[in-house]
ZADO-1210 file (C-alpha; in nm, 4 decimals, padded with zeros to 6 digits):
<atoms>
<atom x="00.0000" y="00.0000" z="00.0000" code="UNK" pos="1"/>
<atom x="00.1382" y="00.3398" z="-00.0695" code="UNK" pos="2"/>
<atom x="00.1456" y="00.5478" z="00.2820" code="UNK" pos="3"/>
<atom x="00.0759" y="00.8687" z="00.1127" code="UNK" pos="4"/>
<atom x="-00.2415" y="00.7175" z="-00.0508" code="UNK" pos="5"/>
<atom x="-00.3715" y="00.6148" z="00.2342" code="UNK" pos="6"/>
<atom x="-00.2898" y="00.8877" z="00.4207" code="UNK" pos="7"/>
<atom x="-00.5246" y="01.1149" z="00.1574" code="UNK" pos="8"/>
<atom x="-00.7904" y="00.8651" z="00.1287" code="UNK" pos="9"/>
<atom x="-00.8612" y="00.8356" z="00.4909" code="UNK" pos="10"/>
<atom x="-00.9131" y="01.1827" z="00.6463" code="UNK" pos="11"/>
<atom x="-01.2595" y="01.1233" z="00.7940" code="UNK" pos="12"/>
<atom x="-01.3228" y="01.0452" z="01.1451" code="UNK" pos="13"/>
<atom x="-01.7391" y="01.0427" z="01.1939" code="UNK" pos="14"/>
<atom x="-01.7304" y="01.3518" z="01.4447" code="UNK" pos="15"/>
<atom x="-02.0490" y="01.2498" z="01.5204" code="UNK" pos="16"/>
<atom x="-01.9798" y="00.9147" z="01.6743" code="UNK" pos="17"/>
<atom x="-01.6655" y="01.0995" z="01.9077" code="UNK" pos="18"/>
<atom x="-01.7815" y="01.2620" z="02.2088" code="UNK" pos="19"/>
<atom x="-01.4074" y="01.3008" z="02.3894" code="UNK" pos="20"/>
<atom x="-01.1016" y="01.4236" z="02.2300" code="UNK" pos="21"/>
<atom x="-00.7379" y="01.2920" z="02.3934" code="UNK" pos="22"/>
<atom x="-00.4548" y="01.4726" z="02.2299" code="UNK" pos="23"/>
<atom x="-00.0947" y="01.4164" z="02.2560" code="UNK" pos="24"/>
<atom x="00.1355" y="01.7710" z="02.3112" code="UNK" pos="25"/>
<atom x="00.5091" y="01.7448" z="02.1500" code="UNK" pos="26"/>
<atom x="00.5023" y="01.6500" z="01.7776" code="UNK" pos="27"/>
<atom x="00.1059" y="01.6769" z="01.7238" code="UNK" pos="28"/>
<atom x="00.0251" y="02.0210" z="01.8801" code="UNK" pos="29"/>
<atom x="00.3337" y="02.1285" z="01.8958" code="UNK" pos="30"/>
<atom x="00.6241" y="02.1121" z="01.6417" code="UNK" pos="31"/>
<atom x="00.8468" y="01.8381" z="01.7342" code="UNK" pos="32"/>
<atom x="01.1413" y="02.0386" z="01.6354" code="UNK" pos="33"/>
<atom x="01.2111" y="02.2025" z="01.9605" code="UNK" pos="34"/>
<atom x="01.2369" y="01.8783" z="02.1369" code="UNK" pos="35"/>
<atom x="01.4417" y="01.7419" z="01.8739" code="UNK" pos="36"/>
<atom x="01.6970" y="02.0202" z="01.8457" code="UNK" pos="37"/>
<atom x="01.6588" y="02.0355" z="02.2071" code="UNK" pos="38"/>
<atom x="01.8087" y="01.6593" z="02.2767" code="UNK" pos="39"/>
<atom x="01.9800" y="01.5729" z="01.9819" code="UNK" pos="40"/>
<atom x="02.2138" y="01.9136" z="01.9547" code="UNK" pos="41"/>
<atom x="02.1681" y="02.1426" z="02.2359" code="UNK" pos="42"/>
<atom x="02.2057" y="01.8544" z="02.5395" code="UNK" pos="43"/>
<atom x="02.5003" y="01.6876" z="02.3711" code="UNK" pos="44"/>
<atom x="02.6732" y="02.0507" z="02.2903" code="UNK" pos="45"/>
<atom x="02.6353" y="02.1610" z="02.6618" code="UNK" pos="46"/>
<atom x="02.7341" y="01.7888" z="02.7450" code="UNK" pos="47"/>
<atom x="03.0340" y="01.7909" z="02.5216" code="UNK" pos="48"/>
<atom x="03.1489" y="02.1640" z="02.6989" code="UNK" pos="49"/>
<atom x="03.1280" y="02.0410" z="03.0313" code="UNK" pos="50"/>
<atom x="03.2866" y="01.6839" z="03.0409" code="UNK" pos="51"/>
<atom x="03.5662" y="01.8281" z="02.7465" code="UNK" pos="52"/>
<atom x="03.4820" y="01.5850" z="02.4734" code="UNK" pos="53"/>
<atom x="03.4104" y="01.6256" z="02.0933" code="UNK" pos="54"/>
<atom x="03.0004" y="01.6994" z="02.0033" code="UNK" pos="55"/>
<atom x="02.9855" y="01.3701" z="01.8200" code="UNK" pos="56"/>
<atom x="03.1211" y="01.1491" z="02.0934" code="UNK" pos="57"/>
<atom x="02.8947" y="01.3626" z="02.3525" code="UNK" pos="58"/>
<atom x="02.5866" y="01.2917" z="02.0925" code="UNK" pos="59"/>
<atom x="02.6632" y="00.8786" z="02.0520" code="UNK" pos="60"/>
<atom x="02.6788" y="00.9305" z="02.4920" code="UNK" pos="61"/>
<atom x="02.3833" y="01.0619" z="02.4901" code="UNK" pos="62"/>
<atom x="02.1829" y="00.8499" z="02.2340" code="UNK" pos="63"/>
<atom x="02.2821" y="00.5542" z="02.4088" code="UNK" pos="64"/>
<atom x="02.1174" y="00.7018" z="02.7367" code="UNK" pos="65"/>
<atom x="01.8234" y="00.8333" z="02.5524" code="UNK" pos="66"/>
<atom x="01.7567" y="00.4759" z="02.4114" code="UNK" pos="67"/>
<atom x="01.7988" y="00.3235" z="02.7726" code="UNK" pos="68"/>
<atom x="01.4924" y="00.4423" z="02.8915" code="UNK" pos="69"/>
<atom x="01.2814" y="00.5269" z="02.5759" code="UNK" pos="70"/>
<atom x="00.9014" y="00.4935" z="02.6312" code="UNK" pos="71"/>
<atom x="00.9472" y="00.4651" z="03.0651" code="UNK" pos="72"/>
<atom x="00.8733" y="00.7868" z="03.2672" code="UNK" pos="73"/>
<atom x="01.2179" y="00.8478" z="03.2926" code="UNK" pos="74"/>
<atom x="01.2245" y="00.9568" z="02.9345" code="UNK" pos="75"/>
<atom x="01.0764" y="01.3482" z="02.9932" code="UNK" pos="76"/>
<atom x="01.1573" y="01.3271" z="03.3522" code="UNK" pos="77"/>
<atom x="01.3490" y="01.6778" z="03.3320" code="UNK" pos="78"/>
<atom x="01.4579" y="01.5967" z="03.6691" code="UNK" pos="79"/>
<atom x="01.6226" y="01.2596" z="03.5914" code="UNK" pos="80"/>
<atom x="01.8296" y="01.3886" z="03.3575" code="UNK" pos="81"/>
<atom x="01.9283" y="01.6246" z="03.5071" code="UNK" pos="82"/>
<atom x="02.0642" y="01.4488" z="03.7938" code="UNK" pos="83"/>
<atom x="02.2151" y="01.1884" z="03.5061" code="UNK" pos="84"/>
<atom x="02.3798" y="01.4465" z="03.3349" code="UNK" pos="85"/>
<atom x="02.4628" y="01.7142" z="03.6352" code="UNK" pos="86"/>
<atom x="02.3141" y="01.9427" z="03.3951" code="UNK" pos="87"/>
<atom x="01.9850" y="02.1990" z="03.4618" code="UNK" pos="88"/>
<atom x="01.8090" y="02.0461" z="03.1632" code="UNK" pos="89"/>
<atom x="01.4937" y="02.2723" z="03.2808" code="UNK" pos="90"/>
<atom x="01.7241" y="02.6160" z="03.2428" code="UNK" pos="91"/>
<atom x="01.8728" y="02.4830" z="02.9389" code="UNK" pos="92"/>
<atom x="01.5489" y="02.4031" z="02.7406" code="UNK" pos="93"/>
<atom x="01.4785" y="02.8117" z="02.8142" code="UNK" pos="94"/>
<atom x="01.7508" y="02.9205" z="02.6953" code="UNK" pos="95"/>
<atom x="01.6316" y="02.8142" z="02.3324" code="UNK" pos="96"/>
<atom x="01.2490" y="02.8643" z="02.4167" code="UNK" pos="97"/>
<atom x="01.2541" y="03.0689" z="02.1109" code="UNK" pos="98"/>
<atom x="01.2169" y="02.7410" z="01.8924" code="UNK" pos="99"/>
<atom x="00.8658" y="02.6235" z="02.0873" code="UNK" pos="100"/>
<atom x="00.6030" y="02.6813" z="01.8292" code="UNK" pos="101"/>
<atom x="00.2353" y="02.4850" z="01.7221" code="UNK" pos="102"/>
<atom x="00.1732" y="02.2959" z="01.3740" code="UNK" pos="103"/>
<atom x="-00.0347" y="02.4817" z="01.1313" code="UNK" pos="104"/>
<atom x="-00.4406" y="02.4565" z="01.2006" code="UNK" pos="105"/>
<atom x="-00.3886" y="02.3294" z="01.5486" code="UNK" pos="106"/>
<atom x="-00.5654" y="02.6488" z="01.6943" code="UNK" pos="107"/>
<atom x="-00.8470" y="02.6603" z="01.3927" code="UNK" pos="108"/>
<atom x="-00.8871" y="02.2662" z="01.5079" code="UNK" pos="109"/>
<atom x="-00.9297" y="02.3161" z="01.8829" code="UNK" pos="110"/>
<atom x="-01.1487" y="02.5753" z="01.8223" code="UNK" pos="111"/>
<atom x="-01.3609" y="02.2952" z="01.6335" code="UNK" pos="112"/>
<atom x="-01.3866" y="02.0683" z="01.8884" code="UNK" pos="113"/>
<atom x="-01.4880" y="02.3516" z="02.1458" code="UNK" pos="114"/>
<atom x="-01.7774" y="02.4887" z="01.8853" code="UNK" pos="115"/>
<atom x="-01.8765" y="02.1052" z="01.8789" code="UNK" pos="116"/>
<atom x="-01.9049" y="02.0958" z="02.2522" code="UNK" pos="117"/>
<atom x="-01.6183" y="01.7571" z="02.2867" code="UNK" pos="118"/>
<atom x="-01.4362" y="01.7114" z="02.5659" code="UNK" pos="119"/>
<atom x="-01.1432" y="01.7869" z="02.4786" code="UNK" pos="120"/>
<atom x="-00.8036" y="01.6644" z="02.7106" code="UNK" pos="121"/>
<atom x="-00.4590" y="01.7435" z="02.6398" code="UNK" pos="122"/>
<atom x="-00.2562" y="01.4071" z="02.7493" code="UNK" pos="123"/>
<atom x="00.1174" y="01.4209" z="02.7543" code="UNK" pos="124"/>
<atom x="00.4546" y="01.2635" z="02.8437" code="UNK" pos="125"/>
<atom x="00.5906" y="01.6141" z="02.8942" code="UNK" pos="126"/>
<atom x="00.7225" y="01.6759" z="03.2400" code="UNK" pos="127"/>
<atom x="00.5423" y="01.9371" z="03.4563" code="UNK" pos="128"/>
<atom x="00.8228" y="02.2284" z="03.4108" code="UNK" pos="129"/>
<atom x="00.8426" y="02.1183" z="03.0511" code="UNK" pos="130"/>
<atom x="00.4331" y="02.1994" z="03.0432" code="UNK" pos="131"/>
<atom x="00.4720" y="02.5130" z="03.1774" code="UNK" pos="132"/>
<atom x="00.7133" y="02.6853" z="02.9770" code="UNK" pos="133"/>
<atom x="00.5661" y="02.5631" z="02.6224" code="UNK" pos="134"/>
<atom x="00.2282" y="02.6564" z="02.7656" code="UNK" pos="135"/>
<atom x="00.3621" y="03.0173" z="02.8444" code="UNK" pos="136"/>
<atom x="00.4738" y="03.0054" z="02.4737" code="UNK" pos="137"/>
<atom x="00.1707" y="02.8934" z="02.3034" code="UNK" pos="138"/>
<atom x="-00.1238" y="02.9816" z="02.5478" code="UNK" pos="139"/>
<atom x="-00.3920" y="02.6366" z="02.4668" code="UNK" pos="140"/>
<atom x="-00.4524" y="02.5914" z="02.8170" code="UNK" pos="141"/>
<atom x="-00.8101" y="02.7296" z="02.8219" code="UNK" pos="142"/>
<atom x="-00.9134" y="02.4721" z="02.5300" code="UNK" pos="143"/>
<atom x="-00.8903" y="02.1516" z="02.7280" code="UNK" pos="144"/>
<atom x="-01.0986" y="02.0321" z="03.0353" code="UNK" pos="145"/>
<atom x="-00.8114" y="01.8885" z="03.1863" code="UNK" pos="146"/>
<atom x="-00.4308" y="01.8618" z="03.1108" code="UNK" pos="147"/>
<atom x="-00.2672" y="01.5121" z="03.2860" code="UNK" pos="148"/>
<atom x="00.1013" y="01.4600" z="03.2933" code="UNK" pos="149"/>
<atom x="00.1719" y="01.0886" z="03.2260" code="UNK" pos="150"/>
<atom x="00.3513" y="01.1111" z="03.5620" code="UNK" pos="151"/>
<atom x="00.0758" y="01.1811" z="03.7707" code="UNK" pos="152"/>
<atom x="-00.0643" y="00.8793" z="03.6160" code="UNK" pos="153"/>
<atom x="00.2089" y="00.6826" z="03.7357" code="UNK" pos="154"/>
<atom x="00.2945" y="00.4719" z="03.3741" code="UNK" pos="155"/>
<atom x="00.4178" y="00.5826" z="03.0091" code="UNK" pos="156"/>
<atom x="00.1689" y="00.6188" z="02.7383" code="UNK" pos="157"/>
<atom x="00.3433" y="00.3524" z="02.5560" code="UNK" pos="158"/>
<atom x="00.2006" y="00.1073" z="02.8429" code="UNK" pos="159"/>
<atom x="-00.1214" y="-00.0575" z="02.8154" code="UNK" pos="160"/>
<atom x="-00.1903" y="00.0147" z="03.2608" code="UNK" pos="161"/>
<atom x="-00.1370" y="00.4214" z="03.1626" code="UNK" pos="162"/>
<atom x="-00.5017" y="00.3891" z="02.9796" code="UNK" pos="163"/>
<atom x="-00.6444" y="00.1824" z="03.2991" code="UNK" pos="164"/>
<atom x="-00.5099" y="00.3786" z="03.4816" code="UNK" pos="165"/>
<atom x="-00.6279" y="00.7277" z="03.3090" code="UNK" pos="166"/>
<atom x="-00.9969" y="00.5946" z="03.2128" code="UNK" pos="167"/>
<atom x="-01.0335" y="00.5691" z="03.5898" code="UNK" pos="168"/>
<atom x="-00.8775" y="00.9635" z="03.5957" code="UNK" pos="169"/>
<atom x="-01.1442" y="01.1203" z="03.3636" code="UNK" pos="170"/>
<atom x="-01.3996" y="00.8488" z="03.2659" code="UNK" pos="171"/>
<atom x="-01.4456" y="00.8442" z="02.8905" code="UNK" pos="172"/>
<atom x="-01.6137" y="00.5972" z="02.6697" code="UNK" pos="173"/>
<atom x="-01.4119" y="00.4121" z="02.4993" code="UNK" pos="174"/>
<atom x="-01.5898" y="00.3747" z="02.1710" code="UNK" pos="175"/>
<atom x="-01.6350" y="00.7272" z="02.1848" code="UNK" pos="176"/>
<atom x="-01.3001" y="00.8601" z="02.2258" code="UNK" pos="177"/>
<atom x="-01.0727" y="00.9906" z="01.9114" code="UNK" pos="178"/>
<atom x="-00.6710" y="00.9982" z="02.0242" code="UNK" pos="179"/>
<atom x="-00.3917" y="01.1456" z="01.8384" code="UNK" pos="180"/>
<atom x="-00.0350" y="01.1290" z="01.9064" code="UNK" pos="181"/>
<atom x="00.2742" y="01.1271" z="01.6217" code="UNK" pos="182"/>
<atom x="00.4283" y="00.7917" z="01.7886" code="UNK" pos="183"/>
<atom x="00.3397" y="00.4877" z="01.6900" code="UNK" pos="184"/>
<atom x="00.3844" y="00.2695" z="01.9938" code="UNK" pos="185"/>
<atom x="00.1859" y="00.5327" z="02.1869" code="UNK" pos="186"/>
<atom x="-00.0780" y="00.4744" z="01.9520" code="UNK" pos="187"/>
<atom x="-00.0642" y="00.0820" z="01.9213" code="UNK" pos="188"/>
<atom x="-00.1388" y="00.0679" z="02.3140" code="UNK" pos="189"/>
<atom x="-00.3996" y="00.3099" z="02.2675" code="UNK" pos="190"/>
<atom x="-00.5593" y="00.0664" z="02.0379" code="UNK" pos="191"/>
<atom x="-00.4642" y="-00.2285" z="02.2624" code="UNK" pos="192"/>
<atom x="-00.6553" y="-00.0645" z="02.5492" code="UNK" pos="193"/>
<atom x="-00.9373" y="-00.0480" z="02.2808" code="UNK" pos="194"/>
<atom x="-00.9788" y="00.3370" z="02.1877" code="UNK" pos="195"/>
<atom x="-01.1529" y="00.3230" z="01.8878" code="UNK" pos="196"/>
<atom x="-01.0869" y="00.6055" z="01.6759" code="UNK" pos="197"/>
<atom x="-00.6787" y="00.7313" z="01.6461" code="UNK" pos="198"/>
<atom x="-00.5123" y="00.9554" z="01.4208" code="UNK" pos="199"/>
<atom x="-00.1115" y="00.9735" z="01.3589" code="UNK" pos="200"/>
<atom x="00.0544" y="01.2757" z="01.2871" code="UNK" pos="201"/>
<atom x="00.3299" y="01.1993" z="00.9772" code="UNK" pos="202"/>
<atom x="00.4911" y="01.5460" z="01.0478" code="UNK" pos="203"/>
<atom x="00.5922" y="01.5448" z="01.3905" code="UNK" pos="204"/>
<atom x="00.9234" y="01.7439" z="01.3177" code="UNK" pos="205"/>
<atom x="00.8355" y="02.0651" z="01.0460" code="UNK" pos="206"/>
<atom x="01.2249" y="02.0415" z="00.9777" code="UNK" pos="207"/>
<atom x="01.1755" y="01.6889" z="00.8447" code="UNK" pos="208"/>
<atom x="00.9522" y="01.4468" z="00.5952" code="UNK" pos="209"/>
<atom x="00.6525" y="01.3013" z="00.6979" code="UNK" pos="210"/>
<atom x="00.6411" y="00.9253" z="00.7585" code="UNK" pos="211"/>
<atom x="00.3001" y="00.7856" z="00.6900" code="UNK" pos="212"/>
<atom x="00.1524" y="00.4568" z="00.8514" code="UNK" pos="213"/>
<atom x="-00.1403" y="00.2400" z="00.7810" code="UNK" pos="214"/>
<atom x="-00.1918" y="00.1139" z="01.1003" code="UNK" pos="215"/>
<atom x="-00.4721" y="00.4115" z="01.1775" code="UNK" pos="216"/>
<atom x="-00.5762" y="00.7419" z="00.9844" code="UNK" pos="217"/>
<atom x="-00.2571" y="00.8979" z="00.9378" code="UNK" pos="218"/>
<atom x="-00.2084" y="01.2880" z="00.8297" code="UNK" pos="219"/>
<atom x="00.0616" y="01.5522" z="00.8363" code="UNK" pos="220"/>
<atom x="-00.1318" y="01.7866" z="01.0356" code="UNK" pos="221"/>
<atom x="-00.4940" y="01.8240" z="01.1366" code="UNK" pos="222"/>
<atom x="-00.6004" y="02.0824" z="00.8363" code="UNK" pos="223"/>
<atom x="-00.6023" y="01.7599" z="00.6361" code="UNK" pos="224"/>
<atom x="-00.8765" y="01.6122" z="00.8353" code="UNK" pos="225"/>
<atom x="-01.2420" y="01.6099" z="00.6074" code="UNK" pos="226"/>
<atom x="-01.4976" y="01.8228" z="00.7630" code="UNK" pos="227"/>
<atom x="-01.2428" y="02.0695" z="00.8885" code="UNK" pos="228"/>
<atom x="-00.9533" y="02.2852" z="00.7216" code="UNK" pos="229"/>
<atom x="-00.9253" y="02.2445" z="00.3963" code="UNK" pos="230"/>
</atoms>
């Protein structure tokens, strides 16, 4: 199957059958860019100037740790890595705040949900001070009923007992419930759990291609959708 085709072919969820909206922050609301730059350049740089080694070596260091703990709540612990690295990853990531921005249409589509009266919950593996600052940057609090920190529910979104756990939090209908994150694992649990209707964003990263799957409606951002943008 050809991931683009499907990608066009499939842009519309039946808004009519979705009564609660569960979206995903860095790479679908957000450009992925930031976070990208953020841990893949900046860290390592800062890394590399403190412990006296060349950027590259500092980078393969790094990746190594990264990959350690990929999809656990250490992950966007700001905290952890801190301590890991003895470096204030929470004063660092201001320094370049400049680089937080949204994807195109994401305010035009949250302002669609709230004219048709979803709940709509912004769900994310982003640590609390990481939260903060981006919201300071982008200002979406007042579209969602809640905002939940996959730390305060105690499990990483790529594990099936984060959706026990978080059904019991805000009490949604399954069968009801459209989620949308840009990573695919995240997504595959979501489906495990049995959320029935999930988009994937292709374009988490503006700075990069999008990578289409067939495993659920997949777009590059939510201006694609039918019944909404263009």
């Amino acid at each position: 199957m050809n991931h683009n085709s499907f990608a066009i072919e499939n842009r519309a969820p039946d808004w009519q059958q979705i009564s609660t909206i569960l979206l995903d922050m860095d790479g679908t609301l957000l450009d992925k860019y930031f976070d990208d730059y953020f841990w893949e350049t900046y860290v390592p740089l800062k890394y590399s100037q403190k412990n006296n080694l060349a950027h590259d070596h500092a980078q393969a260091i790094l990746l190594e740790q990264y990959n350690g703990v990929k999809g656990t709540l250490h992950w966007s612990d700001l905290n952890y890595w801190s301590d890991k690295l003895e470096l204030n990853i929470a004063e660092l990531k201001k320094e370049i705040e400049h680089l937080i921005g949204l994807h195109p249409y994401v305010k035009e589509f949250l302002s669609f949900l709230v004219r048709e009266k979803k709940q709509v919950y912004l769900i994310t593996a982003a640590h609390p001070e990481a939260l903060k600052l981006k919201m300071e940057k982008v200002r979406l609090e007042g579209y969602f009923e809640q905002i939940i920190c996959q730390d305060q529910v105690g499990a990483a979104k790529e594990e099936l007992i984060f959706w026990q756990k978080l059904v019991q939090m805000i009490d949604f209908n399954k069968e009801q419930t459209l989620f949308a994150d840009d990573t695919l694992a995240v997504l595959k649990a979501a489906r495990q759990f049995g959320i029935r209707f999930l988009i994937h964003i292709a374009k988490p990263n503006s700075k990069q291609s999008p990578s289409f799957t067939d495993f659920c409606l997949s777009v590059e951002h939510f201006g694609q959708l039918k019944t909404f943008g263009r």
